[in-house]
N, C-alpha and C positions, 0 to 999 in steps of 0.2 A: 539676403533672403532668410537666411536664419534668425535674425531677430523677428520676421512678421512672421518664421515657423512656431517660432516659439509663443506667439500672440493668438495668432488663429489657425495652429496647423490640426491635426486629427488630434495629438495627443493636449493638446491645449484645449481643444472643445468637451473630450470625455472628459477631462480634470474638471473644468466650467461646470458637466453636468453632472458628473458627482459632487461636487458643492453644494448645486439647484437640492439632488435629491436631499444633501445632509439639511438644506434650509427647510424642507414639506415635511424631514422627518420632527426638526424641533416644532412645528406647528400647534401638536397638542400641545404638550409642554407650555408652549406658548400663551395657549390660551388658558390654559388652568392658571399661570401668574398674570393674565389681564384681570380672569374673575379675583384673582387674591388681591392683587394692586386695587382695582376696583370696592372690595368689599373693606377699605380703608378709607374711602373715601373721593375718592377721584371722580366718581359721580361723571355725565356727560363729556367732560373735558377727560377722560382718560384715553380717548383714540385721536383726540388730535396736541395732546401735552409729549411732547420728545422725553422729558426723563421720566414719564409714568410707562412710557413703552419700553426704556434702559432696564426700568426696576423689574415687570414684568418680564425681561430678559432673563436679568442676571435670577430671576425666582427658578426660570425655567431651567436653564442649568444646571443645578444640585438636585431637579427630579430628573432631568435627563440620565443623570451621572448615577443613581439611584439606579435608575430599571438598565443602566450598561452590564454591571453583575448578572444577570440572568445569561447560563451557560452558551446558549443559542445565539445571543447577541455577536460573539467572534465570527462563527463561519458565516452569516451573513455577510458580516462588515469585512473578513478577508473577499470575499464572491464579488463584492463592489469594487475592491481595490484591486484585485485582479485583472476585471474586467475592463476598470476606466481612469485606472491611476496609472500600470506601467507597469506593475512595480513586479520582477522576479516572483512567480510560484514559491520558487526555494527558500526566498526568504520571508514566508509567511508560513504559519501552523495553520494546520487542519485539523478539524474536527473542534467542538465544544469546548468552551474554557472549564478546567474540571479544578484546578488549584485557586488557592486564593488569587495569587499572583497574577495566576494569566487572566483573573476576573478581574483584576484592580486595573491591571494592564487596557483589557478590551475598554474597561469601562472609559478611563483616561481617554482613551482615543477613540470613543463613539462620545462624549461629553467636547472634544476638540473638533469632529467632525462637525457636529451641529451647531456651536458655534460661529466656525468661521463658514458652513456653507450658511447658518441664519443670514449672517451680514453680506455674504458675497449676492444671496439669493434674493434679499430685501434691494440690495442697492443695483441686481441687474432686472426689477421690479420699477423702482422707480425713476432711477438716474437716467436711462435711453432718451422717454419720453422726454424729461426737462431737457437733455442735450439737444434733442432734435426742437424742441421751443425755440430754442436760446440764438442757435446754427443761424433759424428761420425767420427772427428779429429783423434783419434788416429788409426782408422779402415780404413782410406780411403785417401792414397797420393794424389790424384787429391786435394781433397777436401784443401790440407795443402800447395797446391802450389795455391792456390785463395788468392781472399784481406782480408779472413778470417784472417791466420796472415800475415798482412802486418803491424804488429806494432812495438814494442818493441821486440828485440830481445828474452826477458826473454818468449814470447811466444812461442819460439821456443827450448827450452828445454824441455828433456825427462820430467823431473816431472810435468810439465805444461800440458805437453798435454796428461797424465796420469788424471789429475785432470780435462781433457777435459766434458768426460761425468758427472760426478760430477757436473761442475758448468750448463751444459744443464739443468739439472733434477732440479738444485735448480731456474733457471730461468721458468721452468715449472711452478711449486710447488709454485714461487714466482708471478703468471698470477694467479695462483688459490684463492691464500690467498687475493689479491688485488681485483678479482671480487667476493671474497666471504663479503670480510670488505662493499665494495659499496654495493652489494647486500643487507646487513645487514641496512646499512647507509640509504638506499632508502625505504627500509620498514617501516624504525623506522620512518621518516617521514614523510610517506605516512597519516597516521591519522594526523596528523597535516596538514599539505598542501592540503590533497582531504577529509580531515574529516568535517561533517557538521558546517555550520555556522549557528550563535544564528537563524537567519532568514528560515534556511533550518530546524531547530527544529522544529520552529514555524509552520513551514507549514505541517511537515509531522503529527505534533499534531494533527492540525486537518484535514489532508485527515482521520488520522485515528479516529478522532470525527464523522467526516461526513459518514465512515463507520458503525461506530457501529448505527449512527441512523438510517440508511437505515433498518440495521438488525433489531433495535428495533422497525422500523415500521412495516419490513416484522412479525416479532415477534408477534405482535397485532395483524393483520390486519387478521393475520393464526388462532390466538388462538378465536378470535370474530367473525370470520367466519363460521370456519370450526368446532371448539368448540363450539359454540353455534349449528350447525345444530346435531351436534352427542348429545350433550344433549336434543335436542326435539326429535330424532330420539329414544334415548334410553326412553326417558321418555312415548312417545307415543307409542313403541314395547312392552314395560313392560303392560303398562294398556291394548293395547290389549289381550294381553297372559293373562291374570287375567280374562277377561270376556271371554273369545273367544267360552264359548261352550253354554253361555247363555245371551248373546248380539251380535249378526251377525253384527246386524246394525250400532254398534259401533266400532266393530272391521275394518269394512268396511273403515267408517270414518277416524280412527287411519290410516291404510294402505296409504287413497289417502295424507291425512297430511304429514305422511310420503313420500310420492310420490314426492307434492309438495315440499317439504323442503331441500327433495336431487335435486333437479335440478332447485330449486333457489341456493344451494351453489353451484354447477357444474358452473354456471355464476358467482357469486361471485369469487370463488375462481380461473376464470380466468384471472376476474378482480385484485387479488391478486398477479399472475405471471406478469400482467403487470407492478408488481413495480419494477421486479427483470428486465424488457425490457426497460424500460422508466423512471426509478427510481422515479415513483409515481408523476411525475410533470405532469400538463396539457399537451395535444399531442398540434400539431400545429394548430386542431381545437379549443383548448380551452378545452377538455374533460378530468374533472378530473376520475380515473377510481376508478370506487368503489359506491354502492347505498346510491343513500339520501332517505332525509326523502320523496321523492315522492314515494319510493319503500315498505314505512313502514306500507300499510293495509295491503301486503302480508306477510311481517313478520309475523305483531300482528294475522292474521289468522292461520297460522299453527304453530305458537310459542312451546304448548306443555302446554300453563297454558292459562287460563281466567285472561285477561286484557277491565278495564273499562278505555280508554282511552278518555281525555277530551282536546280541543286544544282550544286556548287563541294566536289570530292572525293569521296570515296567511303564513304559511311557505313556500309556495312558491317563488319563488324569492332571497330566500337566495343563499349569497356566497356558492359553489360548495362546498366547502374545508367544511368550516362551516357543510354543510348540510351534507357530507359523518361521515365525525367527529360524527355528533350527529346521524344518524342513527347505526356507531358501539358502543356508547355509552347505546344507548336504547337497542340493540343487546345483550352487554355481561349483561344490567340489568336481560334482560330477564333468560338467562343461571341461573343466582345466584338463579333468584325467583324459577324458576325450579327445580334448586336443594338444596336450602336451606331452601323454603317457605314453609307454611304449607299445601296449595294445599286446603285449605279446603275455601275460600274468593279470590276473585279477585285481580290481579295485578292494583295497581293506578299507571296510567300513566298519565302525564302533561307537555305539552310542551307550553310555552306558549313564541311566538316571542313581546316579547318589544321593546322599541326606539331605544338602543343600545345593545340588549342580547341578547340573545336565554336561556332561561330557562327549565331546565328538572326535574323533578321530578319523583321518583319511590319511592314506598310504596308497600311491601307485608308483610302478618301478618310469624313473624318463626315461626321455626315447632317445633315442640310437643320433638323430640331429634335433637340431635345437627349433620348434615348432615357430612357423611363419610369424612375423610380428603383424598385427592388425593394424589400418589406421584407428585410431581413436580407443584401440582395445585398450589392456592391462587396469580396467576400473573393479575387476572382479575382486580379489582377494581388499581393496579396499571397501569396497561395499561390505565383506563378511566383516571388516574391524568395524568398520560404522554402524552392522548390526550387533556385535557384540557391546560395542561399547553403550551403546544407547539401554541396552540391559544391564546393566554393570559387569560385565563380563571381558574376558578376553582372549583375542588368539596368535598364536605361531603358525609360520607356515615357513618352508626353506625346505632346500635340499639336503637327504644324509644319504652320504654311502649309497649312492643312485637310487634315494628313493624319494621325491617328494613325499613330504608328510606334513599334513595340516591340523592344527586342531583347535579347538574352538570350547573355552570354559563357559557358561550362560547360568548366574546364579537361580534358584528357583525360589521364588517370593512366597514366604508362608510355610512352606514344608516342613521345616520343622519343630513350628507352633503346631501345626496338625500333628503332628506326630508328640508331641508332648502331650494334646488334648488325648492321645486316647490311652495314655495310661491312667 
């Protein structure tokens, strides 16, 4: 069964008919070396002469191989081979051949394709019909008195034309084994000739670097958000339910804290969805999306902890980038002190804008036990290195003498070229 799989099974018939199509595609080709063979001299006899139709071939060829270079010619020819060769996605490139190479390459094997589907497509063109002629020789005297045999006499003996159908079926049989070999032949090559070049590596490297950071900002931007408002949200539901039946006025409090803290992330976190619309870069006004430090009394007010905040220059005027950066930085401190702190002393905050920095500083005293471990938590403090580093910048964080302390250097671009310009 596996040999007649191999003849006429599904994967055998698409190979046949990507062949068919490579033979319709040499067609023009084709015809522009009949006119050129023609315009030599071949005159009426040039459609039924065999080696002025060869020459017209081999002319067709080298313009085949010509218009293979054209960038668009690969993803075509990978989209067929895909489709009706077999042949592994993985081992074929995407997208336009942009190098020389991968354009010598496409051409090579769009110049191979039409070729051998010319010949496979010409000969399952004309070979059938003479097979079934030949089969039907000994069933059909019309057929015996044609230029069928008009050859050698010995064609015209009884055992000859007993052997008629015989040799039909092995001419059949012999169309099949020859489009199945090419078939074979065009696959095996197909990763070689449409398979990525060193340079097409290179690049889908990093589309797919440039992806995963997208994701690892979306990643952040979610967990410092939307993580920090459900930790003040949980932390300030909790202390209300504890007082709720002998402090009104506190629980009140808790509530609008609450109130507020979900509909500043309800903002934020639209700000968020626009990294997944605009992939986090400035719009065409200039507007990075996401809260700076202008946003951060409204934080530090409904945070969920007591913070003594003290600021050292003027952050105003910071680079956007900068200043979103350091507001989710002071954002997931806050989460940690909430949930790791001792709750009993104030959060120290410190931001102090220098010549060339942005400096942050966080201090809260830990707590008395050691705070619940989350499934899938502890992403926090590495999301702050991955936004400082991505600024050139960098941070500490650990415990001293019972106090966690964080802090966070973020260079400031430009500052002090402006500052030289205004002397």
């Amino acid at each position: 069964m596996k040999p007649l799989a191999a003849l006429s099974g599904r994967r055998a018939r698409l190979r046949w008919l990507h062949q068919i199509i490579g033979g319709a595609l040499l067609m023009p080709y084709f015809l522009v070396g009949t006119v050129l063979v023609g315009m030599t001299g071949g005159g009426e006899a040039l459609f039924s002469s065999v080696p002025a139709q060869f020459a017209a071939f081999a002319i067709a060829l080298p313009i085949a191989a010509a218009t293979g270079v054209f960038p668009l010619v690969r993803p075509l020819s990978v989209a067929a081979v895909r489709a009706l060769c077999g042949v592994p996605p993985a081992l074929l490139a995407d997208g336009p051949a942009r190098t020389r190479q991968a354009r010598v390459r496409a051409a090579g094997w769009y110049t191979l394709h039409l070729a051998l589907g010319g010949i496979v497509s010409g000969a399952s063109l004309a070979l059938p019909p003479f097979a079934v002629a030949v089969a039907a020789l000994p069933f059909s005297a019309p057929l015996r008195s044609t230029w069928l045999l008009d050859g050698p006499e010995v064609l015209r003996e009884p055992w000859a034309l007993a052997l008629a159908p015989f040799a039909g079926l092995a001419m059949l049989l012999a169309l099949a084994l020859v489009a199945a070999a090419t078939g074979e032949l065009l696959a095996r090559r197909a990763p070689v000739l449409l398979g990525p070049t060193p340079e097409d590596r290179l690049a889908a490297a990093e589309r797919r670097a440039a992806d995963l950071a997208v994701r690892n900002r979306l990643a952040r931007e979610l967990h410092d958000s939307v993580g920090h408002a459900l930790s003040a949200v949980t932390l300030q539901a909790g202390a209300a339910r504890r007082v709720l039946d002998r402090d009104p006025e506190f629980v009140r409090e808790a509530l609008t804290a609450i109130e507020e803290t979900t509909r500043r992330t309800v903002g934020e976190l639209d700000s968020v969805l626009g990294l997944l619309r605009q992939d986090g870069e400035p719009d065409d006004e200039g507007t990075v999306h996401g809260p700076g430090l202008d946003a951060l009394d409204g934080l530090l007010a409904h945070c969920g902890v007591r913070v003594a905040y003290e600021r050292r220059g003027d952050p105003d005027g910071l680079d956007p980038v900068v200043s979103r950066e350091a507001y989710r930085i002071v954002q997931e401190g806050l989460s940690n002190a909430s949930r790791h702190g001792g709750g009993a002393s104030p959060v120290r905050l410190l931001i102090a804008v220098r010549e060339r920095e942005l400096e942050i500083v966080m201090e809260n005293p830990l707590g008395e036990r050691p705070a619940v471990v989350r499934p899938g938590g502890g992403r926090g403090l590495r999301g702050i290195a991955e936004r400082a580093v991505l600024l050139g910048g960098r941070t500490e964080a650990g415990a001293d003498d019972g106090v966690w302390r964080l802090t966070a250097l973020l260079p400031l671009p430009g500052r002090a070229g402006r500052k030289e310009g205004r002397r």
